[in-house]
Phi, psi and omega in degrees: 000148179276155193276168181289178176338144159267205189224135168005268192330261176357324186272286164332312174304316166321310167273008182263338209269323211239329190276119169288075189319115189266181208229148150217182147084184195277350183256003189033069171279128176317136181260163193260188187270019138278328171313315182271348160226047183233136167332153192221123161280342162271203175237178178239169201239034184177164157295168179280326194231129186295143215218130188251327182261118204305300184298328167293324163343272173317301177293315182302344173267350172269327205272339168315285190324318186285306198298359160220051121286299186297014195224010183057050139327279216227109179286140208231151171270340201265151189256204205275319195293003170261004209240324151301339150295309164300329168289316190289317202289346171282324172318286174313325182256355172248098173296337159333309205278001178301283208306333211269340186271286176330322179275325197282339160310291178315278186334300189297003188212020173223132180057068195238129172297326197257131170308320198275336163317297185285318148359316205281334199258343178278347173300309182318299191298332177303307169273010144294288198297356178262357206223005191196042194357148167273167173266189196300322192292315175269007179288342213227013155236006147316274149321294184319312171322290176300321182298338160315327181271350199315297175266137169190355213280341170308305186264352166280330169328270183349274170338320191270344196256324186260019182245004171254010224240286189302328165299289165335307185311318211267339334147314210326325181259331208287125160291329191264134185247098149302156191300134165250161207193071210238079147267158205268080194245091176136146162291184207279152149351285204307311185294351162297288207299315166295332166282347179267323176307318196256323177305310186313299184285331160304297172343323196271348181258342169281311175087045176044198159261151211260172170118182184238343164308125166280211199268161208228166170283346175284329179278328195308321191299300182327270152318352147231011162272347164302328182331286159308286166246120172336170182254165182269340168260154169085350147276150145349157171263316167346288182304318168280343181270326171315302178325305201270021192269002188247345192249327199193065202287325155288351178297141147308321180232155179309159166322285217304345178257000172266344189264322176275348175265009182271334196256015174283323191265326190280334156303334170090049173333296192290016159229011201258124164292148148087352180306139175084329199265315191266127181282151169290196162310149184270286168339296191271358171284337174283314169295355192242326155295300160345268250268306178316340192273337169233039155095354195236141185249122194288126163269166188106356153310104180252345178269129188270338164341307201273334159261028161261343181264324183287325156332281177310337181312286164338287168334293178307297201271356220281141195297322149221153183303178186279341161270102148327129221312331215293333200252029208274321162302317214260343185251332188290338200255339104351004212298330193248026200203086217285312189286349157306298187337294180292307192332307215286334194283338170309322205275358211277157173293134183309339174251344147326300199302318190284316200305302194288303143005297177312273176340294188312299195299339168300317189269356170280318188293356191235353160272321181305142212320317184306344190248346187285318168315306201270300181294350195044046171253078181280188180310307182314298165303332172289324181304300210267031197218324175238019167307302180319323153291001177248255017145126164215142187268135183268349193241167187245018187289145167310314215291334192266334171274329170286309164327292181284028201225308181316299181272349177290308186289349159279289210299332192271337164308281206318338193278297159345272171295332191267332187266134165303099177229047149305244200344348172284337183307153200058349190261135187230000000 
């Protein structure tokens, strides 16, 4: 979890401390750090954030240049989604440059006259944010940022009309005009800004993406069409059986968990030693989120590895676990007690209830004893690989996390031998 917002103030400090004060005019004068942080129509000749490393220098006054091409700045031959790789694969494979895209993003999307500008950048800021964290020391001026915008869009009108207003006065004459615009060509601010808020906080905790491929134009796609429509990871279970009510209006249960854990069995999961414990390929557990995001199950699968770790995968990121917090004491306290157990799962909201269920009957099928020979995955192991994915412990004490990791992999064993989930057979 993120810490709260931090406050304005806080946030000044933070830039007076961090920010690489640029020069302009022949006496090189300090610009002051409002300045440094309003949209800019040229280029800069240094970073935004003091720097020590000669390539991040160089590359952070190249990477200005992409972000308003891709935001219509800066005219480009590259069209965006190619102009959005290059910007994300410098990130992604140079960590120096994160922060530096995200502030130079921040400068660029405050106090900016064209809608369809600020609109390009806060998107930009949206798929960076599919593929990366900022680090810890910019995170929480990040956050101050983005939670600013959240309700906000009343007043970037305002803002906009009077920096265009004023602009005009000193202007009047000036041949050169940039487009001004402030008609709604992009969605509103606030929704950006809530979708960058809640991406920001998985993002901090995930660490964006892994693997050694680098980034692709279909994830460039992926990622700002999430924008719009959500993703099946990283959601609600709500939010995904709505999605899928135009695709698959009779299922009972998500797509996604019935189709990776049926190609988990079609692989001959339940004979693979060592499944759910050895992970798959990382790359190709990423090509197979892609394709599951759109619906689609790839042929040519052969590892079963690979839609058992994004399975847990699934499990893991779900917006709340599949035992919801409410009910988490109550499974922790129980833990030694099969029929308390099973009690808490009746108590569950009905479609929590049918996930897990699902979920139990799937791993009763990798507990008989004939199949336990071969992956050397018993009950015990199964507990302890996908307690985690059910369960999430609120506190941050070690001790109490260590304590409880403990009895969360006993309550999800007692469900394992004790619950009855016959009647989940067929049901999809």
């Amino acid at each position: 979890t993120l810490r709260k917002p931090i406050s304005p103030s806080s946030m000044a400090d933070w830039a007076s401390k961090n920010l690489n004060m640029h020069t302009q005019g022949i006496f090189r004068r300090r610009i002051s750090i409002s300045n440094m942080l309003s949209w800019n129509g040229g280029s800069i000749k240094k970073p935004m954030l003091i720097t020590s490393n000669r390539t991040i220098k160089k590359e952070a006054c190249e990477m200005f240049k992409l972000v308003q091409s891709y935001m219509g700045d800066r005219q480009t031959r590259m069209d965006r989604n190619h102009v959005a790789l290059v910007t994300v694969t410098k990130c992604w494979s140079m960590q120096g440059l994160r922060d530096e895209l995200y502030i130079q993003l921040i400068r660029q999307t405050t106090d900016n006259t064209c809608y369809q500008s600020l609109a390009w950048g806060w998107e930009l800021m949206a798929i960076s944010l599919a593929f990366f964290s900022p680090s810890p020391k910019f995170q929480s001026y990040l956050e101050g940022y983005i939670y600013r915008h959240l309700d906000s869009d009343e007043n970037i009108a305002q803002r906009m009309k009077e920096l265009m207003d004023l602009k005009n006065k000193k202007n009047s004459k000036s041949r050169k005009k940039r487009k001004q615009n402030t008609e709604d060509e992009g969605l509103p601010v606030s929704t950006y800004a809530k979708y960058c808020y809640r991406k920001l906080q998985k993002v901090a905790v995930t660490g964006g993406k892994k693997g050694l491929r680098k980034p692709t134009i279909e994830e460039i796609t992926h990622a700002r069409n999430a924008i719009v429509t959500p993703s099946l990871f990283g959601s609600s279970l709500e939010e995904i059986m709505l999605r899928q009510q135009d695709t698959h209006p009779r299922n009972k249960l998500p797509w996604v968990q019935t189709q990776l854990s049926q190609q988990v069995l079609a692989l001959g999961g339940e004979q693979t030693e060592g499944i759910f414990r050895v992970p798959g390929d990382i790359d190709e557990v990423n090509a197979l989120k892609l394709q599951v995001d759109q619906w689609r199950i790839p042929q040519g699968l052969s590892d079963p590895n690979v839609p058992a770790s994004l399975l847990k995968l699934w499990y893991r990121e779900l917006e709340e676990p599949v035992i919801p917090q409410q009910f988490y004491q109550e499974c922790i306290s129980n833990y030694e007690n099969p029929d308390a157990a099973v009690a808490v799962v009746q108590l569950l909201p009905e479609l929590n209830r049918l996930v897990l269920c699902y979920l139990i009957h799937f791993l009763q099928i990798f507990a008989q004893p004939s199949n336990v020979g071969r992956t050397k995955m018993d009950v015990n192991n199964l507990a302890m690989v996908m307690a985690p994915n059910c369960l999430r412990c609120q506190s941050d004490d070690p001790r109490i996390i260590f304590e409880n990791t403990r009895k969360e992999m006993s309550f999800l064993r007692m469900l394992i031998v004790h619950l009855d989930t016959s009647f989940i057979k067929g049901l999809v």
